[in-house]
Steps between C-alpha positions, in 0.01 A plus 500: 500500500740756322838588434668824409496851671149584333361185766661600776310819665173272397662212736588783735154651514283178548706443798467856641171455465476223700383223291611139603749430219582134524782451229685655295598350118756657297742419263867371556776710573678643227858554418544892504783737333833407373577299811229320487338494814233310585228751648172451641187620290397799672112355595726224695673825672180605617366137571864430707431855729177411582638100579212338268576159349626549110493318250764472170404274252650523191170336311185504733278276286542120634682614784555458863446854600195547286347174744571727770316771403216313440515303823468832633091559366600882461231775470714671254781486245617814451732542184729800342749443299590160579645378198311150424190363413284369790345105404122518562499234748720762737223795390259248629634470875389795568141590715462858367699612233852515328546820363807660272632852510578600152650769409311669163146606447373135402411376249800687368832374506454145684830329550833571649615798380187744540702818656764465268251472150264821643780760525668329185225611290456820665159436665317793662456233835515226592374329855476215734181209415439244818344204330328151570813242424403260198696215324538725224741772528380865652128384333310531864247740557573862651451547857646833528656756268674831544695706229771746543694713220870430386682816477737590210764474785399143610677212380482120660662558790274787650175351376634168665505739818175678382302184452589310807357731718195516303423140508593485883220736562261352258538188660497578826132695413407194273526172725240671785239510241592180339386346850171688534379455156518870350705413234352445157757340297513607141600228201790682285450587131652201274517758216684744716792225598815616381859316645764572643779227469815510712739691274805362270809601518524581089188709597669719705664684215376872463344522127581838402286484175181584722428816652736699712219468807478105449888512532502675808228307648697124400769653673273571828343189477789278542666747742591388756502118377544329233621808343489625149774539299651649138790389267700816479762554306538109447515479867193338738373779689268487814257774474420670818358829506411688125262838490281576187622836364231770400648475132437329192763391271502364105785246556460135523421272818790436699730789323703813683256822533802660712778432719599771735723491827200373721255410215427167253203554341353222261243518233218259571271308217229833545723733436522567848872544719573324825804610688689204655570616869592178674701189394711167544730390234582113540732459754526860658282660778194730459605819344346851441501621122802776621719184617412285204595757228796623685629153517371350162760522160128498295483861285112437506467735193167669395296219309731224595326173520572402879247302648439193339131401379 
């Protein structure tokens, strides 16, 4: 059961290595882009190449495709990013185990947004957990737990990449022991639990009172999607790409530092400078700093209050 590109090479691997994968459950396809096509997740791309059964539905509690995964008496439910909550009486149909592939370093950041929260607040690393499945959400004890480190270059999209890969293999080492009994599971830390809710669209705003390096990592962690973005110069702004400056600066949050022909530095609430290197006004394409200054009327003068707080 899963959904996005994370799930896929997970799918991909249980299959390679030969494991008798009944059924596939993901959710429905979504309208995609400006057209709005309707587009297959891309588990059910996997699930379609190999021709295994899958199934769509849009609420699985109650329904008729959760009855058909029980009626199948599976040895295991294997979960990773699925994107709902699993009733108890479908955890139950199950003779060995159903297990979830989480991406953090449980207890830490249970919930739906885990990659996006760790490089957000600039952790060190971050990791994939494979857990027991419980009624309550990513509460079931650790099976298996590996950690890797989130570079200053990382941002969603590459630990996405990063992660995947990590849990394929740590699954694919994990279920053999599951089945001969070496595993000693290990009950997670209630004090430890910190969350990780999906994230809001008025949360996606870059605060530039905090530090320059929290700037540039809210930036990376909602690059490539949701995406972060500024108010600048009165105008919503997506925020793409910024770079923390080796400089310190007395002005204000959100004020000019310096404008030069390839350069937009802004003063952040440390006194640190982060130079703006990649953005979107509202309605336009992507743009370098070069193209945005050559084509914006602002004079962006030294101290000039330009990004909204």
């Amino acid at each position: 059961m899963g959904t996005p590109a994370f799930s896929a090479p997970i799918l991909e691997s249980l299959f390679k290595a030969g494991y008798d994968i009944k059924v596939v459950v993901t959710q429905p396809d979504r309208p995609v882009g400006r057209k709005h096509v309707l587009t297959a997740s891309p588990v059910k791309k996997v699930a379609v190449a190999h021709q295994v059964p899958v199934l769509q539905p849009a609420k699985i509690s109650g329904s008729d495709e959760m009855q058909r995964v029980i009626d199948l008496a599976p040895d295991f439910i294997v979960t990773a990013a699925f994107g709902q909550f699993l009733p108890t009486k479908l955890l139950n149909a199950v003779k060995v185990a159903a297990i979830n592939v989480h991406a953090s370093l449980l207890p830490k950041y249970r919930g739906g947004a885990p990659v996006h929260y760790a490089v957000m607040n600039h952790d060190a690393e971050t990791g994939v957990s494979i857990i027991y499945m419980v009624k309550k959400m990513d509460a079931g004890d650790i099976i298996s737990q590996q950690a890797i480190p989130i570079e200053p270059t990382d941002d969603v999209g590459t630990m996405f990449d990063k992660l995947s890969i990590v849990g394929r293999d740590l699954l694919l080492e994990t279920i053999p022991k599951m089945l001969t009994g070496e595993i000693k599971p290990v009950a997670q830390d209630e004090s430890a639990v910190t969350f990780s809710p999906t994230i809001k669209p008025e949360e996606e705003q870059v605060d530039f009172t905090q530090s320059a390096t929290l700037v540039d990592a809210k930036v990376r962690g909602l690059r490539p999607f949701p995406t972060s973005f500024i108010v600048l110069g009165g105008v919503r702004t997506k925020l793409w790409e910024v770079a923390v400056l080796p400089e310190t600066t007395a002005l204000g949050p959100g004020q000019v530092v310096r404008k030069e022909k390839h350069e937009l530095a802004i003063a952040t609430g440390d006194g640190g400078v982060v130079a703006l290197k990649k953005l979107q006004p509202a309605g336009k394409p992507q743009l370098s700093i070069t193209d945005y200054l050559n084509g914006s009327d602002l004079p962006f003068e030294v101290g000039e209050q330009v990004v909204d707080l």
